[in-house]
C-alpha positions in Angstrom: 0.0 0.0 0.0 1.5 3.3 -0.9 1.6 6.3 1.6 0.9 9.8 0.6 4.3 11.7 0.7 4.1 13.8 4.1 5.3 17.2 4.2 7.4 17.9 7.1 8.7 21.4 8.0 11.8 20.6 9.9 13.5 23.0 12.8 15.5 24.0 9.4 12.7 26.8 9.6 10.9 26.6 6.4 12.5 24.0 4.9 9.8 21.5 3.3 10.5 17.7 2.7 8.6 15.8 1.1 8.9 12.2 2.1 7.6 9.1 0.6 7.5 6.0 2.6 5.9 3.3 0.2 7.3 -0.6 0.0 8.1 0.2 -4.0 10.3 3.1 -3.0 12.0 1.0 0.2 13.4 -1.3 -2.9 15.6 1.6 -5.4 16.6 3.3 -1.9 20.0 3.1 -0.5 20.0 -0.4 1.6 22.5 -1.3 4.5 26.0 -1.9 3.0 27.5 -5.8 3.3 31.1 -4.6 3.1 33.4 -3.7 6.1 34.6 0.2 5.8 38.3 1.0 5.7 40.2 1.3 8.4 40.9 4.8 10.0 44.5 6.1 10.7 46.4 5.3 14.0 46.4 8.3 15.9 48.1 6.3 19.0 46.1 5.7 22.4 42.8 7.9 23.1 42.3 9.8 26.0 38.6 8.4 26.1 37.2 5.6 23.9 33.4 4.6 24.8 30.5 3.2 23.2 27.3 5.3 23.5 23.9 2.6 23.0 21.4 3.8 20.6 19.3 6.1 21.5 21.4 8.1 24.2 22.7 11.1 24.0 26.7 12.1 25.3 28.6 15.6 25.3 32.0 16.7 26.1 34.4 20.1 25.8 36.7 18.9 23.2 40.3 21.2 23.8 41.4 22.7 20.4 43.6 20.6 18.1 42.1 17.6 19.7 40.5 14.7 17.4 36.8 13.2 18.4 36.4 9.9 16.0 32.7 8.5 15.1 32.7 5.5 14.8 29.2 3.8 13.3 30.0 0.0 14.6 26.8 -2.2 13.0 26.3 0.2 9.7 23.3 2.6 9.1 23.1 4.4 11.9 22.5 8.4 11.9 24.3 10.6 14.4 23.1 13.8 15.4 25.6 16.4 16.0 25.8 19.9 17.3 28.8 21.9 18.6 29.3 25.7 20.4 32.2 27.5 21.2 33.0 27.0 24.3 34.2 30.5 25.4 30.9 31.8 24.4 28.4 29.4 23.7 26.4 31.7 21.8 28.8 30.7 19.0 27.2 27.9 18.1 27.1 25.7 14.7 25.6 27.7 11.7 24.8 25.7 8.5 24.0 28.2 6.4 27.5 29.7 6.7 29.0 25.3 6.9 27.0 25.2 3.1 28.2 28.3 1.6 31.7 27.4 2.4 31.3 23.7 1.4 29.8 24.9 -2.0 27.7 21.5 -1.2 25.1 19.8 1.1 26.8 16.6 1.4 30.1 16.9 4.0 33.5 15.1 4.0 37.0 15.3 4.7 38.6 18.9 4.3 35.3 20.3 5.1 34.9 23.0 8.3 31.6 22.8 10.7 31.6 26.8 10.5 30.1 29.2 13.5 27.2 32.1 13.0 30.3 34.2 13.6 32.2 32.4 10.2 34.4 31.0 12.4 35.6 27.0 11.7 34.8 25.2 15.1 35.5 21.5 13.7 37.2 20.5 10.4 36.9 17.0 9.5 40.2 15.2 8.6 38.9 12.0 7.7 36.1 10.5 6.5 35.4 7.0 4.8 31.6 7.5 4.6 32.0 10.9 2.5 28.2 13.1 2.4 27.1 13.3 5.5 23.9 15.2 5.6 23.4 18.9 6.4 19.6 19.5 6.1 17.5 16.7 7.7 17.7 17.8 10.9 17.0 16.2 13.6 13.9 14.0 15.0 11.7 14.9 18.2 8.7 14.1 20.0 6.8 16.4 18.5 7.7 15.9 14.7 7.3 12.1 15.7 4.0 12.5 16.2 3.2 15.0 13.6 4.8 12.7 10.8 4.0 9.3 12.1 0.9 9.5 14.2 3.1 8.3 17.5 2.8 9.3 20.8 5.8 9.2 23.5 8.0 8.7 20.6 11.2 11.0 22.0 14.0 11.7 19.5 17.1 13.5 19.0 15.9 16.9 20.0 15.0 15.3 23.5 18.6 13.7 23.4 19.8 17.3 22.9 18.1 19.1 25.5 19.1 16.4 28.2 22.9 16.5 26.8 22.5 20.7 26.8 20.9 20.8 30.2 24.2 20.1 31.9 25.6 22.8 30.7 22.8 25.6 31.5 21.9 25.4 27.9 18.1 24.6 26.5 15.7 24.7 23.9 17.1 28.1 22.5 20.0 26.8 21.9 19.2 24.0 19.3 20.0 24.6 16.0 19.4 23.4 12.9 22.2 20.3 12.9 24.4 18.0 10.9 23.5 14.5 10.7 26.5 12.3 10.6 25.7 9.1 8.2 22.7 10.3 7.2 21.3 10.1 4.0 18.6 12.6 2.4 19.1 12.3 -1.2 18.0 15.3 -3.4 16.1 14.8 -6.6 16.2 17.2 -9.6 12.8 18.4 -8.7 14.3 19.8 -5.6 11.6 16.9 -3.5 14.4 15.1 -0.6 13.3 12.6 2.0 15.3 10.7 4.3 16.9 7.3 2.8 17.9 4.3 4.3 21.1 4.4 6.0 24.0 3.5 3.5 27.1 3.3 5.5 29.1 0.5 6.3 30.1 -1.3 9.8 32.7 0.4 10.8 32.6 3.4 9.1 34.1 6.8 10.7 35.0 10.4 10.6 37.5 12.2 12.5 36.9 15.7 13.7 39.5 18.1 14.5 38.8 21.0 16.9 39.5 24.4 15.2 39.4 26.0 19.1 38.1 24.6 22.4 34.2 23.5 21.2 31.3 22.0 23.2 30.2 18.6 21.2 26.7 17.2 22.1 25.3 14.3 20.1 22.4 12.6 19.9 22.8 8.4 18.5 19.2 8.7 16.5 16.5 6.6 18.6 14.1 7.0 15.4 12.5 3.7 14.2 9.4 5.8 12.3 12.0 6.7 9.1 14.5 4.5 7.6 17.5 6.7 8.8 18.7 3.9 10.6 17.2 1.0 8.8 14.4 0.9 11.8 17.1 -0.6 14.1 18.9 1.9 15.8 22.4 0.4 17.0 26.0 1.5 18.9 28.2 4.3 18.0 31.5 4.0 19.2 32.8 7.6 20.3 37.0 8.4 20.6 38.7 11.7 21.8 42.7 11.7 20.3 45.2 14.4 22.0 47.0 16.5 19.1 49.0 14.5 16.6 
């Protein structure tokens, strides 16, 4: 049975999606990749290496020049990301100015997570998935039950708040965010919707802080889209010292 697409406006402010969830389309989207990704360079022994279960959020000052590494451990799994300056935290990610920089929607290595002030807060320096998504944004309660008809269905945004509520932060201070192995493919008729999960266990990117920056990220709970192949799994999260 084929669903009508659903227009979602997203906390992009504006931006419309139009998503089509029918079984015809679930066979020509991206499916979860077979292979094993490459592996990442050594960068020695990390300060911290944990592994965050789906669905839960973590946060942490990174110090300037140091590495975080994302790792997706099982394969088609989103990761929500935000970041702030941490000398002023009303610095925050900006992806308007991220985009215009890139020249591109899709993010990969030798690309800069850029501030509302134009300043680079991370650079990634390695990537094997290569496109991470920059306008899906991220899921919530709320959007949960617009979209899907689901009731105590929290998502990333909840993640968020929890993660930002440590640090005296809250709702104002969620942005629009980047979505690490994500996939929202554009057509030429300018209609997107969020695609299954393409990467590969094992896959990662390394980010390098461009000054001291606040990380928070949210390991996508969402089971109502095929972000994460409606089985959200592990991320494995490690902090490198300077090379």
């Amino acid at each position: 049975m084929t669903r009508r697409p659903l227009r979602l406006i997203d906390s992009f402010g504006g931006v419309i999606f139009w998503m089509r969830y029918c079984r015809a389309a679930r066979t020509t989207l991206i499916t979860k990749a077979s292979s094993v990704a490459p592996k990442p360079s050594d960068r020695g022994t990390p300060l911290s290496d944990e592994v965050i279960a789906p669905g839960r959020p973590w946060s942490s000052v990174m110090p300037r020049d140091h590495v975080l590494r994302i790792v997706d451990l099982e394969g088609s799994q989103a990761v929500d990301f935000l970041c702030y300056a941490d000398a002023d935290r009303e610095e925050r990610y900006h992806a308007p100015n991220t985009l215009k920089a890139a020249g591109t929607i899709k993010l990969t290595t030798g690309h800069s997570l850029f501030s509302d002030l134009g300043r680079p807060l991370f650079t990634i320096i390695e990537d094997s998935f290569v496109g991470h998504d920059t306008i899906g944004g991220c899921c919530s309660a709320p959007s949960n039950k617009m979209l899907y008809g689901v009731d105590n269905a929290p998502g990333c945004r909840e993640n968020f708040l929890a993660a930002l509520a440590a640090y005296g932060m809250g709702r104002r201070d969620i942005v629009p965010n980047v979505n690490f192995f994500m996939e929202v493919p554009v057509s030429q008729d300018a209609e997107c919707g969020v695609a299954y999960g393409r990467s590969q266990p094992g896959d990662y990117i390394d980010l390098r802080a461009e000054r001291d920056v606040l990380a928070v990220i949210s390991n996508c709970p969402q089971v109502n889209n095929p972000c994460n192949a409606f089985k959200p799994t592990a991320i494995r999260l490690l902090v490198y010292p300077p090379a």
